[in-house]
N, C-alpha and C positions, 0 to 999 in steps of 0.2 A: 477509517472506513470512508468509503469515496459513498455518494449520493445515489447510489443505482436504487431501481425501485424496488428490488429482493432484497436489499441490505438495511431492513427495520427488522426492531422487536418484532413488529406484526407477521413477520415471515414465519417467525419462529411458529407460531399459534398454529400457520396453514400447512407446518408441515407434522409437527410433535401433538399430543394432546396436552390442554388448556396446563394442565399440573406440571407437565414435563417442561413444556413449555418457559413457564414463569420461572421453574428451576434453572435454570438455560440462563434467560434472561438476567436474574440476579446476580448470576457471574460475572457477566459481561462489562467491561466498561468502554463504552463506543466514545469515541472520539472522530465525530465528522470533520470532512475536509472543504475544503472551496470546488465548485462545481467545476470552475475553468480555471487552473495553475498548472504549469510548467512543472512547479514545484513537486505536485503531484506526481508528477511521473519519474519524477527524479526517485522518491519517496519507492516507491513502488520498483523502482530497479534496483535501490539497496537492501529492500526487503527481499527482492530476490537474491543478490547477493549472501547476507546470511542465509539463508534458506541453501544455498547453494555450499557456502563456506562452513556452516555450524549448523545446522539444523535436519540436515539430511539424512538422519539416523534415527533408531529409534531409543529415546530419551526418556529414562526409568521417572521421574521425577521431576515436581515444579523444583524445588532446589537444586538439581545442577544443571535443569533449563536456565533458572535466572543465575548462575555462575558461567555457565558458555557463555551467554549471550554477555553479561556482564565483560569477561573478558574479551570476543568477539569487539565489543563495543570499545575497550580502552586500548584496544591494539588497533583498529581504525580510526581513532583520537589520536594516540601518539606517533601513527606515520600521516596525521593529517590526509587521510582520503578522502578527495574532494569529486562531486562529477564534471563532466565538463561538457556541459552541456550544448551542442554544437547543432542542434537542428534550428532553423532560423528561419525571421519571417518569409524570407524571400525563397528558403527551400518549400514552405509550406504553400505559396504561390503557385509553384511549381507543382506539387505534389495532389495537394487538394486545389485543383485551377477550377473544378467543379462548383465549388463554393465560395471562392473567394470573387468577387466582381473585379472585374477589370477596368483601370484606371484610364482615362482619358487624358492624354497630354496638350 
């Protein structure tokens, strides 16, 4: 879970009542990420990925959610898919020049 300000237990409270709420919560096992990483978005297009390749249907059960995705997973371990990450500082120069300060030579 990336660091947005809606993505706390707390959110859950202001939208579910208090009980439902903590119901919710006890399920959940959140694992936050680093605020500014690359990686992160790497993260987030293979998550789209499966979403896209395995998850796009609808899925009777946690037991053959966790066997797709199981499989899903060891069939993109054994053709080693990798990304490749090609957006770079000097595009982002380029891109975001609003923010970036300009270097004096």
């Amino acid at each position: 879970m990336d660091n947005l300000n809606t993505h706390t237990i707390g959110a859950l409270y202001e939208v579910f009542q208090p009980a439902e709420a903590r119901g919710i919560a006890k399920k959940l096992e959140i694992h936050y990420t680093p605020k500014h990483a690359n990686w992160l978005n790497m993260v987030e297009s293979e998550l789209s990925v499966l979403v896209r390749q395995c998850l796009n249907r609808r899925i009777p059960n946690l037991e053959t959610l966790e066997k797709e995705v199981s499989i899903w997973e060891r069939d993109r371990n054994i053709n080693q898919v990798c990304v490749n990450w090609r957006f770079r500082r000097s595009d982002a120069r380029v891109k975001l020049s609003k923010i970036y300060p300009t270097t004096q030579n």
